[in-house]
TITORNU-207931 format. One record per residue (C-alpha): residue number from 1; y, z, x. Coordinates in Angstrom, 2 decimals, decimal comma. Example, Ala and Ser with C-alpha at 12.3 -4.5 7.8 and 13.67 -1.06 7.14 Angstrom:
<pts>
<pt n="1" c2="-4,50" c3="7,80" c1="12,30"/>
<pt n="2" c2="-1,06" c3="7,14" c1="13,67"/>
</pts>
This chain:
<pts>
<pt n="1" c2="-21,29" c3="-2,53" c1="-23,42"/>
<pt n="2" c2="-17,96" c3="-0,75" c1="-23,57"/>
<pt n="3" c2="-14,85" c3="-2,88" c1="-24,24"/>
<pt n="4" c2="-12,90" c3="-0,64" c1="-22,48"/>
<pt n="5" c2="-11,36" c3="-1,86" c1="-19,06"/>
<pt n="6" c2="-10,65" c3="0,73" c1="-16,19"/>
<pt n="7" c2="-7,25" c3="-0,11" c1="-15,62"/>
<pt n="8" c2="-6,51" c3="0,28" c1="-12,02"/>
<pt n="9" c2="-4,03" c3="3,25" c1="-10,95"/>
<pt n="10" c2="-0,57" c3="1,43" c1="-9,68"/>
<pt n="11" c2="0,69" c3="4,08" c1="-7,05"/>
<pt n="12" c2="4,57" c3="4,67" c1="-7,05"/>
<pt n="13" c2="6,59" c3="5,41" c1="-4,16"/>
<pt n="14" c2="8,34" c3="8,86" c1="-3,89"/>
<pt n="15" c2="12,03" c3="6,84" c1="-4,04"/>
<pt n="16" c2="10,75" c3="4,82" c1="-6,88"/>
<pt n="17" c2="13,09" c3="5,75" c1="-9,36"/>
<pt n="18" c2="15,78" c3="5,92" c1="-6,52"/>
<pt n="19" c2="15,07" c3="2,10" c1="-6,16"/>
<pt n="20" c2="15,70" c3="1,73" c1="-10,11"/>
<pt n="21" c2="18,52" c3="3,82" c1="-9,38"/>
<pt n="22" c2="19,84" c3="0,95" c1="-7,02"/>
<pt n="23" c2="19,01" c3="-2,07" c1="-9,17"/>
<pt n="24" c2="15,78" c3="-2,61" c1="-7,66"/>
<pt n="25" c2="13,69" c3="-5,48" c1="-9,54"/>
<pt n="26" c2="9,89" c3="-4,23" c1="-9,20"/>
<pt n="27" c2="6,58" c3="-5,78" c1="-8,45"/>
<pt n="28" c2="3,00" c3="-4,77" c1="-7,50"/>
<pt n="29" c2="2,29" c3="-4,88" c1="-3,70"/>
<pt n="30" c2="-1,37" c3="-3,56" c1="-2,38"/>
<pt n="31" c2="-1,59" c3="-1,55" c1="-5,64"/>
<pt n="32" c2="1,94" c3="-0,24" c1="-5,08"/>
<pt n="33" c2="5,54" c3="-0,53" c1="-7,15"/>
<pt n="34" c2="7,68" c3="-1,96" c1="-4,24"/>
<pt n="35" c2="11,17" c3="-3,45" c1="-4,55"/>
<pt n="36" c2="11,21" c3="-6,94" c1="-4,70"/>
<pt n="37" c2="14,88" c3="-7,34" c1="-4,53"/>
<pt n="38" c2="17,91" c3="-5,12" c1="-4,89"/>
<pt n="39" c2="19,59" c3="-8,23" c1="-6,58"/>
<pt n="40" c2="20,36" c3="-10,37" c1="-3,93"/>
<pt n="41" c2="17,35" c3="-11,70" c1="-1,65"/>
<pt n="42" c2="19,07" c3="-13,73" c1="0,85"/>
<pt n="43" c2="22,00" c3="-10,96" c1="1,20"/>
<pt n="44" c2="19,42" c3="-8,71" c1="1,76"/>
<pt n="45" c2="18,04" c3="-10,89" c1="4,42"/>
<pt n="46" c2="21,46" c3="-11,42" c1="5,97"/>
<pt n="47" c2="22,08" c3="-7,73" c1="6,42"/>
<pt n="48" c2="18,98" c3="-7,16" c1="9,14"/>
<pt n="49" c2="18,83" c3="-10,90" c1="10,65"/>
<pt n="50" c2="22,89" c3="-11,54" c1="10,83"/>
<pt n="51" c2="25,41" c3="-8,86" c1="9,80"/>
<pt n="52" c2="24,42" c3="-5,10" c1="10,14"/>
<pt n="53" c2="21,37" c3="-3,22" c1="8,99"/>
<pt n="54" c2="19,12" c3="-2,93" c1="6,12"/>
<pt n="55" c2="16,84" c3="-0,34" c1="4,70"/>
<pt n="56" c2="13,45" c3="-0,81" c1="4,10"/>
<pt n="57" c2="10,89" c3="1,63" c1="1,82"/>
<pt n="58" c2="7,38" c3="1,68" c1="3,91"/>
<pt n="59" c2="5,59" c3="3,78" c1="1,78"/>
<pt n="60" c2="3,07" c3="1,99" c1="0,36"/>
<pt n="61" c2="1,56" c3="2,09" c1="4,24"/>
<pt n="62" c2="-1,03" c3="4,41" c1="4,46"/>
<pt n="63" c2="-0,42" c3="7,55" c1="6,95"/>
<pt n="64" c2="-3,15" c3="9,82" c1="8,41"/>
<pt n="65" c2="-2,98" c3="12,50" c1="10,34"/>
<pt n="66" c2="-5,85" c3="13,77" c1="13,05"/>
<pt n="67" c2="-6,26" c3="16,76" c1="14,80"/>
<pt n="68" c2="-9,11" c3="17,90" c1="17,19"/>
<pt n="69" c2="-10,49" c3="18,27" c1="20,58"/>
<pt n="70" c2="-12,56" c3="15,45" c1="19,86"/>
<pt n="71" c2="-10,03" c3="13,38" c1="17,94"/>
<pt n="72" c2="-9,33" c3="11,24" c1="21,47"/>
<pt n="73" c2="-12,82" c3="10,47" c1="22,26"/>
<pt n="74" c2="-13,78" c3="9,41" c1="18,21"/>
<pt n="75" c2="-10,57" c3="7,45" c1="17,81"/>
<pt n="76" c2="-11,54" c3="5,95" c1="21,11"/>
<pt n="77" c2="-15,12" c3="4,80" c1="20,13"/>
<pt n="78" c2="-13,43" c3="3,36" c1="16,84"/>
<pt n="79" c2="-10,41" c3="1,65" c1="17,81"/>
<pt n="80" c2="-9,65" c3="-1,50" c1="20,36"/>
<pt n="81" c2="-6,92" c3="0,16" c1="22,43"/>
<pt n="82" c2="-7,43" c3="2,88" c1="24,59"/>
<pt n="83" c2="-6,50" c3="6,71" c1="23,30"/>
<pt n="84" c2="-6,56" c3="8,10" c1="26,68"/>
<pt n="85" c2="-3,62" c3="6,56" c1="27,99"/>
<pt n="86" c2="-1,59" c3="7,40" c1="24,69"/>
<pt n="87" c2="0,90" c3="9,78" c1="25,89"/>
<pt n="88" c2="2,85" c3="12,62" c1="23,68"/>
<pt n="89" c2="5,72" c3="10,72" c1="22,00"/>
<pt n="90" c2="4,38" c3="7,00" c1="22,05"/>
<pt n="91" c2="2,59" c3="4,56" c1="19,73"/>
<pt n="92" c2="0,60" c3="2,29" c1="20,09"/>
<pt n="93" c2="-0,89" c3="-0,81" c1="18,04"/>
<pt n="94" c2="-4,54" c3="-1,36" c1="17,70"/>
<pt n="95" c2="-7,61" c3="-2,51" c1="15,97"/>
<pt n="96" c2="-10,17" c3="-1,17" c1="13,95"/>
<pt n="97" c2="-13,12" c3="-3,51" c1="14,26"/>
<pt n="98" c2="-16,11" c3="-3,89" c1="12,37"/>
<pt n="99" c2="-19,85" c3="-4,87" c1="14,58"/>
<pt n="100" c2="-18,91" c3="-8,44" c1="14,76"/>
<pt n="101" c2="-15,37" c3="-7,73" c1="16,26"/>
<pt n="102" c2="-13,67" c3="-8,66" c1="13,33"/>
<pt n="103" c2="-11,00" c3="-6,95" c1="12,00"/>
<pt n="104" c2="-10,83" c3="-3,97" c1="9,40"/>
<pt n="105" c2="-7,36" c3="-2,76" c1="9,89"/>
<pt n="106" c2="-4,85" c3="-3,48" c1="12,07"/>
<pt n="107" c2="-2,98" c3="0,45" c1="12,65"/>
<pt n="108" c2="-0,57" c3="2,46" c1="14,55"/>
<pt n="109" c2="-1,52" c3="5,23" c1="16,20"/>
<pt n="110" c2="1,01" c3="7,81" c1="17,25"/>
<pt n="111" c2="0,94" c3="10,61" c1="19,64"/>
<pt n="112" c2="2,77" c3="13,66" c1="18,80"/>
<pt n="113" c2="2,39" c3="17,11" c1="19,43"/>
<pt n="114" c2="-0,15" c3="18,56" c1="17,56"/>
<pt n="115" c2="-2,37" c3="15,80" c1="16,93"/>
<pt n="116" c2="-2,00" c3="11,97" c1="16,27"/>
<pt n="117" c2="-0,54" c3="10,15" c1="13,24"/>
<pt n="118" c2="-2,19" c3="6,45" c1="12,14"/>
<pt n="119" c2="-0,02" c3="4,26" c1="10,50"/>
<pt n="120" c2="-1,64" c3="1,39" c1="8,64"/>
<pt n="121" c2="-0,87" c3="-1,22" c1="5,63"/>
<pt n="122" c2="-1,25" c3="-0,30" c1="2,26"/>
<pt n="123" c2="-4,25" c3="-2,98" c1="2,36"/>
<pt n="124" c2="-6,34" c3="-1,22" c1="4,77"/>
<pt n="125" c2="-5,73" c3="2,65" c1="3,89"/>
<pt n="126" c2="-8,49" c3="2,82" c1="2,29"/>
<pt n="127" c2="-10,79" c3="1,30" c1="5,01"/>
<pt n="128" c2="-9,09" c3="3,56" c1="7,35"/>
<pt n="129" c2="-9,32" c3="6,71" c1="5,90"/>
<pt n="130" c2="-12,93" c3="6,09" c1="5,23"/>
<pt n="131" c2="-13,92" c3="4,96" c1="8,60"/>
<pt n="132" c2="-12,43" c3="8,47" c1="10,09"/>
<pt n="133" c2="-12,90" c3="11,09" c1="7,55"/>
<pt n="134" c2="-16,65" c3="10,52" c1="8,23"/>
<pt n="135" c2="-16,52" c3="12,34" c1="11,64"/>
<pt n="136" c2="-14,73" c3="15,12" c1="10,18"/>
<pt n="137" c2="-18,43" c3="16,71" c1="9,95"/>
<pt n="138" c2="-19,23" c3="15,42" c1="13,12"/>
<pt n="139" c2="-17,20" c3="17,90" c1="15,44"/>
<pt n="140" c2="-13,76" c3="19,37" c1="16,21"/>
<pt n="141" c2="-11,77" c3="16,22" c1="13,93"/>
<pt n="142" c2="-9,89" c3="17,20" c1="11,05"/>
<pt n="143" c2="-7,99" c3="14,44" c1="8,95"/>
<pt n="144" c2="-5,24" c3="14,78" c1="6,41"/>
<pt n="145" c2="-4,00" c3="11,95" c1="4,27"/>
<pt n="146" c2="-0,20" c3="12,59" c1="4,12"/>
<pt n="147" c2="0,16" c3="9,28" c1="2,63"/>
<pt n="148" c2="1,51" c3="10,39" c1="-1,20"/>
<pt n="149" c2="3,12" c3="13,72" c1="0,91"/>
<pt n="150" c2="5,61" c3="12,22" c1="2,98"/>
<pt n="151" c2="7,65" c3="8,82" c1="2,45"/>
<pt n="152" c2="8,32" c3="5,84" c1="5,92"/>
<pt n="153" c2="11,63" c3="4,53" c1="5,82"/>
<pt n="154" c2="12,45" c3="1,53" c1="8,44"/>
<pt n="155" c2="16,13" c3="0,83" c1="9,29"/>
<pt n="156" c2="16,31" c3="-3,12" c1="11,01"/>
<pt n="157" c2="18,59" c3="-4,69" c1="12,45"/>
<pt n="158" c2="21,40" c3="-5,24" c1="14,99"/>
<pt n="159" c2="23,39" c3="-2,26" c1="13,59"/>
<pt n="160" c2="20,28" c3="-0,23" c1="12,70"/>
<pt n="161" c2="21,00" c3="2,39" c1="16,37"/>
<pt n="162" c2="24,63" c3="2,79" c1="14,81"/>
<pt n="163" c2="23,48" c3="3,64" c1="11,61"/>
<pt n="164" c2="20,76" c3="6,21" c1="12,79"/>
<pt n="165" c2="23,07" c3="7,52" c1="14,97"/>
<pt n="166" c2="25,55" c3="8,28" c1="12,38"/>
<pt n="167" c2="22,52" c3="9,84" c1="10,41"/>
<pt n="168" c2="20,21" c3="11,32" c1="12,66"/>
<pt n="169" c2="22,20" c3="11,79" c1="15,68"/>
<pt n="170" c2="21,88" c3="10,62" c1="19,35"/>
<pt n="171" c2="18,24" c3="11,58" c1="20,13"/>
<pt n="172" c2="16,22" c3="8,60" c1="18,24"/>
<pt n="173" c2="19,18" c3="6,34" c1="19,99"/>
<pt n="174" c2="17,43" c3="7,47" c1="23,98"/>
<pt n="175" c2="13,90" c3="6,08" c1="22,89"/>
<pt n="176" c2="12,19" c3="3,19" c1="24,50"/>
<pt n="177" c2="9,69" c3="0,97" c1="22,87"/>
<pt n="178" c2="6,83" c3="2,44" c1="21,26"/>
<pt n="179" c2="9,13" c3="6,02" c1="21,90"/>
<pt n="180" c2="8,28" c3="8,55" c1="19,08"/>
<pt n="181" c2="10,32" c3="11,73" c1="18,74"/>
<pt n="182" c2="10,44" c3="14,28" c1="16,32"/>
<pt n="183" c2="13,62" c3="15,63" c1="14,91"/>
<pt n="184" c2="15,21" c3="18,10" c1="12,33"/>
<pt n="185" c2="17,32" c3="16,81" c1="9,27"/>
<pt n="186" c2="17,84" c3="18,92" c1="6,40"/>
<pt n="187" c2="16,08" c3="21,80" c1="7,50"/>
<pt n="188" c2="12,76" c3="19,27" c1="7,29"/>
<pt n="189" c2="10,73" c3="17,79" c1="10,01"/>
<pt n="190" c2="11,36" c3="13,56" c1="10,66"/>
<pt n="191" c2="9,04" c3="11,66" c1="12,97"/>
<pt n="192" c2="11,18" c3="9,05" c1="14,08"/>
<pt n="193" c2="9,58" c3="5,61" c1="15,80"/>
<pt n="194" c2="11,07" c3="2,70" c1="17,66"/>
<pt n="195" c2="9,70" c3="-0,27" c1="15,92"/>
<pt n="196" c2="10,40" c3="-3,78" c1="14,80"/>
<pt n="197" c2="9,32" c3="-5,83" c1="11,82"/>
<pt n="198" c2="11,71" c3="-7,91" c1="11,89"/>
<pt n="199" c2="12,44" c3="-9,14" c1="15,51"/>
<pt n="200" c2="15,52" c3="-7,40" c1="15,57"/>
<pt n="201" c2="15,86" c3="-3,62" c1="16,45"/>
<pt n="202" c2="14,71" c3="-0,71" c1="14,37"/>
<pt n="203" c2="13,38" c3="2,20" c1="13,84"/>
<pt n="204" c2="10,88" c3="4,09" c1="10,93"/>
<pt n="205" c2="11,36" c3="7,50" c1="9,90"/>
<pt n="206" c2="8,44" c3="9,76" c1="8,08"/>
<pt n="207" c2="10,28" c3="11,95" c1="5,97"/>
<pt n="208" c2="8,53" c3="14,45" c1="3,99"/>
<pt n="209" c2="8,69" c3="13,19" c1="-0,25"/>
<pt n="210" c2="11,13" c3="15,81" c1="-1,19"/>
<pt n="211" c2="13,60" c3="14,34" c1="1,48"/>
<pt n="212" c2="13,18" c3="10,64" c1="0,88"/>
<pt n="213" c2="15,81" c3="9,89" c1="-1,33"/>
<pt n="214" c2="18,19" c3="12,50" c1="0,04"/>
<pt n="215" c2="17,58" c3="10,59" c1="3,23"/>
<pt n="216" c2="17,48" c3="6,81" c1="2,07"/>
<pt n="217" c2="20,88" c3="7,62" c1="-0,10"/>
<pt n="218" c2="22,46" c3="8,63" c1="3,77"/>
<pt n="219" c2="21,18" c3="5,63" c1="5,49"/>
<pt n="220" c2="22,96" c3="3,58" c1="2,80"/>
<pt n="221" c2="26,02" c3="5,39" c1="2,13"/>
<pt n="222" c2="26,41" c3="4,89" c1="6,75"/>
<pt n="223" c2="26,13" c3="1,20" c1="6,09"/>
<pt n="224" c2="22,34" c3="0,36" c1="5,65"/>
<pt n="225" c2="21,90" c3="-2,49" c1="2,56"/>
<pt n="226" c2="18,23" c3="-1,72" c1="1,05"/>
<pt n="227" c2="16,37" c3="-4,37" c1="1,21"/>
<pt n="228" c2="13,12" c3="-5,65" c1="-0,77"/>
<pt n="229" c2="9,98" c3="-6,87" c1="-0,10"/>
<pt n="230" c2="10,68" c3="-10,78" c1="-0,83"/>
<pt n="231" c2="13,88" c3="-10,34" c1="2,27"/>
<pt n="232" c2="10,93" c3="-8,44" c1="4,42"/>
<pt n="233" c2="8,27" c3="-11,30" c1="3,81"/>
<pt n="234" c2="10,90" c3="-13,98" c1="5,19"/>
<pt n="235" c2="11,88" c3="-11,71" c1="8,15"/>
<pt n="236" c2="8,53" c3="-10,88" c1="9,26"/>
<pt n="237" c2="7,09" c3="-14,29" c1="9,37"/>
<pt n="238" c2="10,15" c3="-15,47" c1="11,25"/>
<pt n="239" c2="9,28" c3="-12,47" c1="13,79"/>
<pt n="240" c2="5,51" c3="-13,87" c1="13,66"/>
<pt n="241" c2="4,05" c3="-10,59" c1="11,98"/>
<pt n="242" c2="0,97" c3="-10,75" c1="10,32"/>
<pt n="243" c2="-0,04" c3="-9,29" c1="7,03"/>
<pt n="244" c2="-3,14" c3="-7,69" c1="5,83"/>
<pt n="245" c2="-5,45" c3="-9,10" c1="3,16"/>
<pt n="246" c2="-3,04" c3="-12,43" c1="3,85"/>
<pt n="247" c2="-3,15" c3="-13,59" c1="7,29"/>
<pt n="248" c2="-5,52" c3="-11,86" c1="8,53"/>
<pt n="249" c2="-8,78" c3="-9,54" c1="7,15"/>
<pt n="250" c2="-12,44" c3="-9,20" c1="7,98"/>
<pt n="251" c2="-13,34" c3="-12,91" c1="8,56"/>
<pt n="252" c2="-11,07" c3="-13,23" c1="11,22"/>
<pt n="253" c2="-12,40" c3="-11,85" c1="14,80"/>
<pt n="254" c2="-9,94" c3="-9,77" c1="16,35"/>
<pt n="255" c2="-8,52" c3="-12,05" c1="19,01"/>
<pt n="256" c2="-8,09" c3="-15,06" c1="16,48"/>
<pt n="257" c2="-5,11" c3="-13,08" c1="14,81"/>
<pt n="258" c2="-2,61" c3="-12,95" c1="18,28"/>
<pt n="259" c2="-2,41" c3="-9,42" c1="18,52"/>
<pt n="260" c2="-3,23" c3="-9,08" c1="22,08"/>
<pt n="261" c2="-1,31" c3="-5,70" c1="22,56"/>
<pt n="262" c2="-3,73" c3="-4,07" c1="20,54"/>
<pt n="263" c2="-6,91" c3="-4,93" c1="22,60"/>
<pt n="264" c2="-8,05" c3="-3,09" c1="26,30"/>
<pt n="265" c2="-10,20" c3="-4,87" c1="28,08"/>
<pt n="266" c2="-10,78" c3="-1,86" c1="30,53"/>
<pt n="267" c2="-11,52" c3="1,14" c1="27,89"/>
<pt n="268" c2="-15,11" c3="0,27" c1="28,11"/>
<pt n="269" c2="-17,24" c3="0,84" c1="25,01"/>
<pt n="270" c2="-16,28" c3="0,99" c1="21,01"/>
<pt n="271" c2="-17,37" c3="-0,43" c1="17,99"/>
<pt n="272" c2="-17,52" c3="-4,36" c1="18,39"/>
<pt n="273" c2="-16,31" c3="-4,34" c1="22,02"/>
<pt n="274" c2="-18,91" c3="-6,39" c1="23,47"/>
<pt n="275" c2="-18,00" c3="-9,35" c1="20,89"/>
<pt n="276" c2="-14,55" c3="-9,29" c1="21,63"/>
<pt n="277" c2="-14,63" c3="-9,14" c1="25,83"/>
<pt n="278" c2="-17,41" c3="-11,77" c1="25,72"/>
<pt n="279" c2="-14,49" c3="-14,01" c1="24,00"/>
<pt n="280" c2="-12,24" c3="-13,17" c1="26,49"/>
<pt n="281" c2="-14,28" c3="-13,71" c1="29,45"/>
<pt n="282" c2="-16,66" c3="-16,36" c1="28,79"/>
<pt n="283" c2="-14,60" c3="-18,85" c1="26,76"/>
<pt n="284" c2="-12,09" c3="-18,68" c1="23,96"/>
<pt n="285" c2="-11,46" c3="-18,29" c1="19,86"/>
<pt n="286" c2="-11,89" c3="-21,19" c1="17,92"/>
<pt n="287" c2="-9,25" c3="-20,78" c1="16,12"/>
<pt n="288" c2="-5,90" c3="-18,60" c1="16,37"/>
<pt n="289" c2="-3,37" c3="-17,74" c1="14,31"/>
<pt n="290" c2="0,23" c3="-20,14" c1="15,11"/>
<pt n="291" c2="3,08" c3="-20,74" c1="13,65"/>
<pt n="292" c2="4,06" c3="-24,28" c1="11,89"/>
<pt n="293" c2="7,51" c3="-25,95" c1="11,43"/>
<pt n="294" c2="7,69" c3="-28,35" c1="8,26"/>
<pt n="295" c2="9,83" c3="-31,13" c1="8,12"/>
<pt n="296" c2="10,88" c3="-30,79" c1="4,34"/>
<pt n="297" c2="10,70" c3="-28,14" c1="1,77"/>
<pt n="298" c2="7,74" c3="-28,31" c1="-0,68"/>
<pt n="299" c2="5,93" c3="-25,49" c1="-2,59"/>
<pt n="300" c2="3,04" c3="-24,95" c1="-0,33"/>
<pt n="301" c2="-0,68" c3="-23,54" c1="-1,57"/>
<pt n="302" c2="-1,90" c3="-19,74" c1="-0,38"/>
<pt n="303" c2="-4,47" c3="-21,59" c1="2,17"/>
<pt n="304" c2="-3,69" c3="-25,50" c1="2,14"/>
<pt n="305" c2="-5,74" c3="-27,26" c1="4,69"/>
<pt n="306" c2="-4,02" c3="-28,67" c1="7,90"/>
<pt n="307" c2="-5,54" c3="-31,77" c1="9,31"/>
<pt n="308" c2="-4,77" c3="-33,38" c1="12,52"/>
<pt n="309" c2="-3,24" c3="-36,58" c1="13,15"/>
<pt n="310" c2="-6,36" c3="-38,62" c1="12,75"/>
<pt n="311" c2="-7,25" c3="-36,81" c1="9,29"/>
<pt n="312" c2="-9,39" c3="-33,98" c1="10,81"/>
<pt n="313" c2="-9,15" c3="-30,78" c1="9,11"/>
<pt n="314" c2="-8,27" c3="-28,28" c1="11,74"/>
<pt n="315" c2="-7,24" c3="-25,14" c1="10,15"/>
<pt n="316" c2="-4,96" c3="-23,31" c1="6,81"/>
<pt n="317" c2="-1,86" c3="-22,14" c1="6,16"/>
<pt n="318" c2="-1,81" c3="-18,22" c1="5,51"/>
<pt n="319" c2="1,96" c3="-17,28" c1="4,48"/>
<pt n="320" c2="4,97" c3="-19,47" c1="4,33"/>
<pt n="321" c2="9,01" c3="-19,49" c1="3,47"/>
<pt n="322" c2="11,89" c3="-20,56" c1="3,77"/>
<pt n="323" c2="13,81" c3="-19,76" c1="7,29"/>
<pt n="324" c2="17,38" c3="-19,15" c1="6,50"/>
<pt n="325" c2="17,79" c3="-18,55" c1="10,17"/>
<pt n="326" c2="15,91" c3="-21,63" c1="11,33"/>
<pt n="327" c2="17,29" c3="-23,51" c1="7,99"/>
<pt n="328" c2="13,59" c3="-24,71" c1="7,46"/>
<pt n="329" c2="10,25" c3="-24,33" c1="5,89"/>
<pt n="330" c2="8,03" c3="-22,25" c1="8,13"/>
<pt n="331" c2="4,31" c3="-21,15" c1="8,17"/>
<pt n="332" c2="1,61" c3="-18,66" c1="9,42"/>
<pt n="333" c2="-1,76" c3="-20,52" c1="9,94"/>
<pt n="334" c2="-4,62" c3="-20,85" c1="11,84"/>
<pt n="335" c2="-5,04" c3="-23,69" c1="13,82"/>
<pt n="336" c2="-8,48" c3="-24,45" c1="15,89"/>
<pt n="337" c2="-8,34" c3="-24,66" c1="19,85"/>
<pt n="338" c2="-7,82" c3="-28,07" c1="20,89"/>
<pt n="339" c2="-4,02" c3="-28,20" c1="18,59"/>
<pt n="340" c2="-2,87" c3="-24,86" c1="19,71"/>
<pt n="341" c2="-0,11" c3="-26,59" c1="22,00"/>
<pt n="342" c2="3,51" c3="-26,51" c1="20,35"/>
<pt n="343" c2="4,89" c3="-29,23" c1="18,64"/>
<pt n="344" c2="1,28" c3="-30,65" c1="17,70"/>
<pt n="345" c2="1,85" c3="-33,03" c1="14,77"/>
<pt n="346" c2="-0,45" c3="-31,99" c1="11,96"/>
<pt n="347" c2="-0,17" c3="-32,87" c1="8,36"/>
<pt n="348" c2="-0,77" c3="-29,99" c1="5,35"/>
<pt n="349" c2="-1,81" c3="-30,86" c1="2,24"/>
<pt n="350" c2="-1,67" c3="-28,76" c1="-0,75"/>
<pt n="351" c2="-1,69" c3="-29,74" c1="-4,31"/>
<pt n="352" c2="1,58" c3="-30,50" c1="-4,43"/>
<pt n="353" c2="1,72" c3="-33,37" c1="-1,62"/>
<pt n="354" c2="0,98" c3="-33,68" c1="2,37"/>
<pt n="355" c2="3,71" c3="-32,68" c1="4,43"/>
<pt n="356" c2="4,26" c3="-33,31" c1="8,18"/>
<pt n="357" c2="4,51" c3="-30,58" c1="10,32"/>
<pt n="358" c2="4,56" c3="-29,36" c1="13,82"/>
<pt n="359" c2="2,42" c3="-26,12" c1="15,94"/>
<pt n="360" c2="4,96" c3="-23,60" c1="16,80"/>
<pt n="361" c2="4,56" c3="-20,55" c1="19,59"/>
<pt n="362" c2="4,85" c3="-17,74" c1="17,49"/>
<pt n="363" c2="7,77" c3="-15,48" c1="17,10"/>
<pt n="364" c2="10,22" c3="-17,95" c1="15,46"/>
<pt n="365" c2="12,67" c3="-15,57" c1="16,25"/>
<pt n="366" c2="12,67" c3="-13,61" c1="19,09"/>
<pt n="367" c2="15,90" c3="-11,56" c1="19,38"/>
<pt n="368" c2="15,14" c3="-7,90" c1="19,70"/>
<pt n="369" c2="15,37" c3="-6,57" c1="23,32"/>
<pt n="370" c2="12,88" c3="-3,59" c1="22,47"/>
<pt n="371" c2="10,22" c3="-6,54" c1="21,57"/>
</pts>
């Protein structure tokens, strides 16, 4: 046998040497270079959750685009939300589901004129793009992976319709949630999208490669602080936003996972529907994904057990941090049904000690009137 090991392709960003540019410190997310940090991960953190805006490269998210006069009713057989009532210039979340009902990707899907766009995490692109390009032979569906084409920028935060403004100009400013326009800048194409990671305002911007940097340099010389993935982790489990591959994956059924705006119960059939409306209608999940309040700070284990107050184990802990905001150690985790109520005393024990804690209703933070 060969000594030889395959190394595994890292995939870079098209601002990744903008990012070095800016002092970014670098890690491997999803098989991506991301920013960790710019420097200063709290600052960075500050700048979406308490003084302006920051700046965030999406790239690493995988971005499809369909076309087809049978793209709505193949999407619709596929995915948990229902296509049909996707107008031009929305997005909406949903699910792709395996048989079971549980969950392959969690995606956006975007209407726009000439086709849709599906927006998913850099865990799942794979899944995704496999799961639809096999109906390209099936009828009028055509995808195209414009992932390594085109770049997502997200600007978050309380100053981030100021700073696209400034940038962009008024239009992006007039959408609604879930709006979707698209704009010119540069002489280039933008599809612009008002969305939240963070629990405070924002919007993400597809931007063609060639115009990323161009772009991202504007949004920070208006005001916008880049920020890094270790700010972004802290922000989105205060905002009670799931990850891929961390809190949630294919052992989880759909409804476990608290994303309830991605399911119709009224589209009628698709892959794994019958699963997931029998849960709904005849009973409930076992388990379901909470939040959880810690009374001290401890280094907590990637899925340490929570137990209940009379030493029953009762669920894990997914993702955890420290909440500058909340000035405490918070968690993702799933609990099982009968401790879903808030301020549930449960105990989690990792290797480094048991810690009291308490159920919390997920978002921690909830501050974002477009939520």
């Amino acid at each position: 046998m060969s000594e030889d090991v395959e190394q595994i392709a890292i995939h870079r960003s098209p601002l990744h040497e903008t990012h070095l540019r800016l002092g970014a410190e670098m890690k491997e997310c999803d098989g991506w270079q991301v920013p960790a940090s710019y420097g200063d991960e709290l600052f960075e953190y500050a700048a979406v959750r308490e003084r302006g805006a920051g700046v965030i490269d999406l790239s690493p998210r995988g971005r499809f685009q369909v076309r087809g006069a049978e793209a709505v009713q193949f999407l619709n057989g596929l995915i948990t939300n229902d296509m049909k009532t996707l107008a031009e210039n929305q997005w909406m979340p949903a699910v792709f589901p395996n048989v079971q009902g549980r969950l392959l990707a969690y995606v956006r899907v975007v209407r726009i004129r000439d086709g849709f766009l599906i927006d998913t995490e850099g865990a799942s692109q794979e899944t995704v793009l496999k799961t639809i390009q096999r109906f390209t032979l099936a009828g009028d569906f055509h995808v195209t992976d414009l992932t390594k084409r085109t770049a997502l920028l997200s600007v978050q935060g309380k100053q981030a319709s100021e700073i696209v403004g400034s940038v962009l100009g008024e239009t992006p400013l007039g959408l609604s949630r879930n709006g979707v326009v698209e704009i010119e800048w540069q002489q280039k194409s933008l599809t612009v999208l008002r969305a939240t990671h963070t629990a405070e305002d924002g919007f993400d911007i597809v931007v063609s490669a060639e115009k990323a940097t161009p772009l991202l340099d504007t949004f920070v010389h208006a005001g916008a602080r880049p920020v890094g993935y270790e700010a972004l982790n802290r922000l989105r489990i205060e905002a009670g936003v799931p990850r891929y591959a961390i809190d949630m994956d294919e052992t989880n059924v759909v409804t476990e996972t608290g994303l309830d705006e991605a399911v119709s119960y009224t589209k009628g059939c698709y892959i794994g529907q019958e699963i997931i409306a029998r849960i709904k209608y005849r009973g409930h999940v076992a388990k379901k994904l909470v939040g959880v309040f810690f009374e001290r700070a401890m280094k907590i284990d990637k899925d340490a057990k929570i137990k209940s107050a009379d030493d029953k184990e009762i669920g894990r802990i997914t993702s955890n941090t420290l909440s500058p905001h909340l000035a405490c150690p918070i968690a993702l985790g799933y609990v099982k049904y009968d401790y879903l109520a808030p301020d549930t005393e449960v105990m989690v024990t990792s290797s480094h000690g048991d810690l009291h804690a308490r159920v919390a209703e997920l978002p921690f933070v909830r501050r974002s009137a477009l939520q």
